[in-house]
C-alpha positions in Angstrom: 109.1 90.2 99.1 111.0 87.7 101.3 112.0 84.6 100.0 112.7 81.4 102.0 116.0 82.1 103.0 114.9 85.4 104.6 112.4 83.5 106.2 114.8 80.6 107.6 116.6 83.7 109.0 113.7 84.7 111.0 112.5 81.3 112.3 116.6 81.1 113.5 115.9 84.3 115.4 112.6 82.7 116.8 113.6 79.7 118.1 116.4 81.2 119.8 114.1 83.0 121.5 111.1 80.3 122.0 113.6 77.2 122.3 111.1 75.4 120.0 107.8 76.0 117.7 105.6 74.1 115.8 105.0 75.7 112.4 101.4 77.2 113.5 103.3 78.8 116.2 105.9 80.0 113.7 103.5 81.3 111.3 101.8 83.2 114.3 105.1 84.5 115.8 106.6 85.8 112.3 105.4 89.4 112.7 107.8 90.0 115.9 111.1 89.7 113.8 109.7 91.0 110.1 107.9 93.3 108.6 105.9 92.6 106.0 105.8 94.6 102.5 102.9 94.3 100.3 103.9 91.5 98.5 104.3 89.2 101.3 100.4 90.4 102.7 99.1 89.3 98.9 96.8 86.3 98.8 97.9 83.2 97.8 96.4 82.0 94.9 97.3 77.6 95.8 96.0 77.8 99.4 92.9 79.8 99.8 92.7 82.4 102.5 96.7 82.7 103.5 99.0 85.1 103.1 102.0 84.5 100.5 104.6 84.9 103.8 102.6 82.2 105.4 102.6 80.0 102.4 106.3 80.3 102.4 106.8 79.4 105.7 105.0 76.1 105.1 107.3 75.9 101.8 110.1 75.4 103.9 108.2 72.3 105.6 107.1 71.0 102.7 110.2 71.3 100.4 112.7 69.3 103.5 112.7 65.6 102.0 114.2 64.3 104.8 112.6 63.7 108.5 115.0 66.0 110.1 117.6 68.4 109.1 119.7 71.4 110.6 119.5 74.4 108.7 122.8 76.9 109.3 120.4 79.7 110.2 120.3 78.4 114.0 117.3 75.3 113.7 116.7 71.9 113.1 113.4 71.0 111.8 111.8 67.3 112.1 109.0 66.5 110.3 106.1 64.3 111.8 102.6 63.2 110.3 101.1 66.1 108.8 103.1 68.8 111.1 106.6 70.0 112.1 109.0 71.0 114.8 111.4 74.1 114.4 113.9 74.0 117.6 117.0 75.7 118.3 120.5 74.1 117.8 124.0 74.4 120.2 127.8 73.2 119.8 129.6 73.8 116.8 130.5 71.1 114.2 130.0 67.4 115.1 128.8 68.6 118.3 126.0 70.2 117.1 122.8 69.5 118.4 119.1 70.4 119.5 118.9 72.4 122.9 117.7 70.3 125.8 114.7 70.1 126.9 114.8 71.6 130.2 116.5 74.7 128.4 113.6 74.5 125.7 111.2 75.2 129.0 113.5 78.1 130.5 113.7 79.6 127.4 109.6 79.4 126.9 109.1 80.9 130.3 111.4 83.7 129.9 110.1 84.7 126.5 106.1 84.7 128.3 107.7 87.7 131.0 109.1 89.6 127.9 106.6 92.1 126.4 106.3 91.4 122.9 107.0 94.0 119.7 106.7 93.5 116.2 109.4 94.8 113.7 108.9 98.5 112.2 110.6 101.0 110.5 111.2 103.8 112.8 112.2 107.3 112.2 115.0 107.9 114.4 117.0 110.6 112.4 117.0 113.0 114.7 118.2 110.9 118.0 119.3 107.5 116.9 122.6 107.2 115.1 121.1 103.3 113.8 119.3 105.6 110.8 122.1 107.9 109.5 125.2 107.3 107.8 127.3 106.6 110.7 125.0 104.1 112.7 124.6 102.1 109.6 128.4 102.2 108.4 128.9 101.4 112.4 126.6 98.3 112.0 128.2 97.1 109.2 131.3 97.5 110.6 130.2 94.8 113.7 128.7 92.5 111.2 132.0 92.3 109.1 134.4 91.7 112.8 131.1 89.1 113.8 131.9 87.2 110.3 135.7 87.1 111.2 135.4 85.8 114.5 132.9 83.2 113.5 135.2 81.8 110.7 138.0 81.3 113.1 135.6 79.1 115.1 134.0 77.1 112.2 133.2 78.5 108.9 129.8 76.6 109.0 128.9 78.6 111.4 128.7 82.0 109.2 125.5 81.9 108.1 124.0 82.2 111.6 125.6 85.4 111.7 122.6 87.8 110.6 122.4 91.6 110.1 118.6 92.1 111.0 117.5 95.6 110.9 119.4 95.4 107.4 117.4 92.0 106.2 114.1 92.0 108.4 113.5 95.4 109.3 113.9 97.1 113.4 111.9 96.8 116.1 113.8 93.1 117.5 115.6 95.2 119.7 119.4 94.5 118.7 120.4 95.0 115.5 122.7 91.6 114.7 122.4 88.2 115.6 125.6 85.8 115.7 126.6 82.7 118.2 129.2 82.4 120.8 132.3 79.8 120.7 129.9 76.9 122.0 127.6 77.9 118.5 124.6 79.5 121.0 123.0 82.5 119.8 124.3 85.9 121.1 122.2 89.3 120.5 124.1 92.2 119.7 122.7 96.3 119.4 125.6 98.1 117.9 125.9 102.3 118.7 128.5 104.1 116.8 129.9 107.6 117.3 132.7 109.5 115.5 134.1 110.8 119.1 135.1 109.1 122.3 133.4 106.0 124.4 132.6 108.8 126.9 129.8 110.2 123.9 126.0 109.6 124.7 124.4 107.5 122.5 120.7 106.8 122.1 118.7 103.4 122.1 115.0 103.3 121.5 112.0 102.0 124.7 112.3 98.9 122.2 116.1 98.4 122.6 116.4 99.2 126.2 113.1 96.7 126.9 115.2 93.9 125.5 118.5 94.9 127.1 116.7 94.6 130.5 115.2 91.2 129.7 118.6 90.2 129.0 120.3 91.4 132.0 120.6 87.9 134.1 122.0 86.0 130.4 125.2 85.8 129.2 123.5 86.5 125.7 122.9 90.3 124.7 125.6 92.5 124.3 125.9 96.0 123.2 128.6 97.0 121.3 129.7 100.8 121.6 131.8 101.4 118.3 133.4 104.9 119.1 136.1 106.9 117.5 134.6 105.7 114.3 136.1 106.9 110.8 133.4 107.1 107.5 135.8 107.1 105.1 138.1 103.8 106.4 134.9 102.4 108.3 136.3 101.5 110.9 136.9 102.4 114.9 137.5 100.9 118.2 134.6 98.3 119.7 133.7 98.2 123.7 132.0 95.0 124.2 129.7 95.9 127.0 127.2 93.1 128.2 123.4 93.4 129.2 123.4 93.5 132.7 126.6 96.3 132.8 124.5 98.1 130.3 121.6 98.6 132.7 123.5 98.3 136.5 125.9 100.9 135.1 124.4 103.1 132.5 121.8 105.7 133.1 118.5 106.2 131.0 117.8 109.6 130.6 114.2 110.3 128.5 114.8 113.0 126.2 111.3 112.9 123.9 108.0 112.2 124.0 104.9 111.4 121.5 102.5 113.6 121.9 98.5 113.0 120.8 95.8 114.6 121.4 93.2 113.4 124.3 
């Protein structure tokens, strides 16, 4: 079951992709950044017909006392007559603040040329490092360095420094979410090996996809962790930034899902 805070956590990851969303929009959009388990899908027993994850999304409306409010996870939210506005935040500190509204209408344009996927829990044992020991160690290894970096900037800033496919499930197409020095989001995929940077790794259709939509943005970022030790957990980081990732790198399909015609 996810609570509210897992929730706030997702509608952070949504409106840095969206700019802004009213809370029908947000209950729509939820299944692209989590997957739902069984309690989440039961039916609410105070308003007929929903969902309990959609009930706790307008929890979050309905608990804020005040007209407006910036949550840490990434969002203000302003209340008005019987709806609500989620929209993403920028700066750091006293300068923090909603986005514009110019960047509110790039960032809604961008996200309508981007095909959409919802969150799953994929099977990659046998090709992605993300699902063994390794990948995950690797990931958390990221997450810890993201958390550092971010307190030397503004220790307010930690909690918009999310490990995803740990908390929400894959299928977003990077594995953690943080913010840059100006406090605006930054998507990172982390791929760890024990050996050299000069090691393949894998990413998924999924994680490539998004890579490519990020190419022309300063905002997605792989980061290679290679010469990686299990038992210290820890290894050397290559920051390497969307559009090297696809000008530079070469895809090479390796398997395919076969089904019957």
């Amino acid at each position: 079951m996810h609570n509210e805070g897992d929730i706030r956590q997702a509608v952070g990851i949504l409106v840095a992709k969206y700019g802004s969303l009213t809370t029908s929009e947000v209950k729509a959009k939820m299944p692209e950044v989590m997957v739902y388990d069984d309690e989440d899908k039961e039916k609410s027993k105070a308003r007929h017909g929903e969902m309990m994850i959609v009930q706790r999304i307008g929890n979050i409306v309905s608990h804020q006392k005040v007209k407006t409010k910036i949550y840490e996870e990434g969002f203000s939210l302003v209340k008005h007559g019987n709806g609500a506005i989620f929209t993403a935040i920028t700066g750091v500190g006293s300068e923090t603040k909603e986005i514009s509204t110019d960047e509110i209408g790039r960032r809604k344009r961008r996200s309508g040329n981007v095909n959409k996927t919802n969150p799953r829990k994929v099977d990659w044992d046998s090709v992605n490092e993300r699902r063994t020991v390794i990948g995950r160690a690797g990931e958390d290894f990221v997450y810890n360095e993201e958390v550092k970096r971010i307190q030397d900037i503004d220790s307010k800033l930690i909690d918009r420094v999310q490990h995803l496919s740990e908390q929400l499930g894959d299928g977003a197409g990077f594995d953690i979410q943080s913010v840059d020095e100006n406090g605006n989001p930054i998507f990172i995929e982390v791929k760890t090996t024990e050996k050299d940077e000069k090691t393949p790794f894998y990413m998924s259709v999924n994680e490539y996809g998004f890579f490519k939509s990020k190419k022309d943005e300063n905002s997605a970022f792989l980061y290679r962790v290679y010469n990686f030790n299990v038992n210290s957990k820890r290894g050397d980081i290559e920051k390497i930034p969307a559009k090297e990732l696809i000008e530079k790198y070469h895809p090479e399909p390796i398997s395919f899902k076969m089904e019957k015609k």
